[in-house]
C-alpha positions in Angstrom: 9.5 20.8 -3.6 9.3 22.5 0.0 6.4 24.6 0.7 6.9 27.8 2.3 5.0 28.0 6.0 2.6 30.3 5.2 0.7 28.5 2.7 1.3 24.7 3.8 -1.9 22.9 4.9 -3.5 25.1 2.0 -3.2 22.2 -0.7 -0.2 24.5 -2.6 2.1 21.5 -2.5 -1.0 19.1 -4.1 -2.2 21.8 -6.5 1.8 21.8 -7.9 1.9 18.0 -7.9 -1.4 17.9 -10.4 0.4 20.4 -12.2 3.5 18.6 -13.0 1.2 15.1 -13.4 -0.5 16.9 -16.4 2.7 17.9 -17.7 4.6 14.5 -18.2 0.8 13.0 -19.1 1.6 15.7 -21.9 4.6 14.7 -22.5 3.9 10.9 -23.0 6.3 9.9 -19.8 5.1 6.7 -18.0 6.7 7.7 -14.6 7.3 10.1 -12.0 10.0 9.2 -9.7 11.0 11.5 -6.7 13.0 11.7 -3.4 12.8 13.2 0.4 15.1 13.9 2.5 14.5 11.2 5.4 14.3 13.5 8.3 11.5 15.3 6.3 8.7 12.6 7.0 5.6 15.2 6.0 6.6 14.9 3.1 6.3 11.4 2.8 2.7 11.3 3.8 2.0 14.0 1.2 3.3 12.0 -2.2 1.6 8.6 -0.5 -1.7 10.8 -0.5 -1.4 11.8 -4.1 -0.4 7.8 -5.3 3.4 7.5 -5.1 5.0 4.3 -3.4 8.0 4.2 -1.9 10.8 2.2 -4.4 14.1 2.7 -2.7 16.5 4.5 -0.6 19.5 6.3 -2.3 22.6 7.9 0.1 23.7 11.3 -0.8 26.1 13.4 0.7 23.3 15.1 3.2 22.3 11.6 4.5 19.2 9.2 3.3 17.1 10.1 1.0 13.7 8.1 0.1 12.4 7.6 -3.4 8.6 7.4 -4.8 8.0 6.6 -7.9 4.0 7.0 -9.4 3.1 5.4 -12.8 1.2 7.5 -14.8 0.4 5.4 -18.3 -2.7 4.5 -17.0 -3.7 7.8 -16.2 -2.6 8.7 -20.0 -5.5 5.9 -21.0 -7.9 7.4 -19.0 -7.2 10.8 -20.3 -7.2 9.6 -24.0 -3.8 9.2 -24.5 -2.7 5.9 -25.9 0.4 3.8 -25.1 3.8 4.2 -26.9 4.5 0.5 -28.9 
């Protein structure tokens, strides 16, 4: 997700991340797992603040890239959703 200048520091890039949080709750996935670009360190701040850890580094063709990873089964209990057996 890259936020366009104009609006970053405005919560767009938080707002979007809720957004696609409800969806897989929706969806019943346990997991959210992401990358960034490792010269992008904003970024990295910005899915620590909304829960992710970091679980790995991955090589592509462009260089390093860093992955978060956020468990969301939890937040499915809270919300009333019950666990897949």
């Amino acid at each position: 997700m890259r936020g366009i200048s104009d609006y970053q520091r405005h919560k767009l890039a938080s707002y979007l991340m809720d957004f696609v949080e409800e969806m897989a709750v929706t969806e019943n996935y346990d997991c959210i797992r992401l990358d960034a670009f490792r010269r992008n360190p904003g970024v990295f701040t910005m899915y620590e603040k909304c829960g992710y850890r970091k679980a790995g580094i991955v090589h592509f063709r462009k260089g390093e890239f860093l992955c978060f990873e956020k468990k969301i089964n939890d937040r499915r209990k809270r919300n009333g959703f019950s666990p897949l057996t």
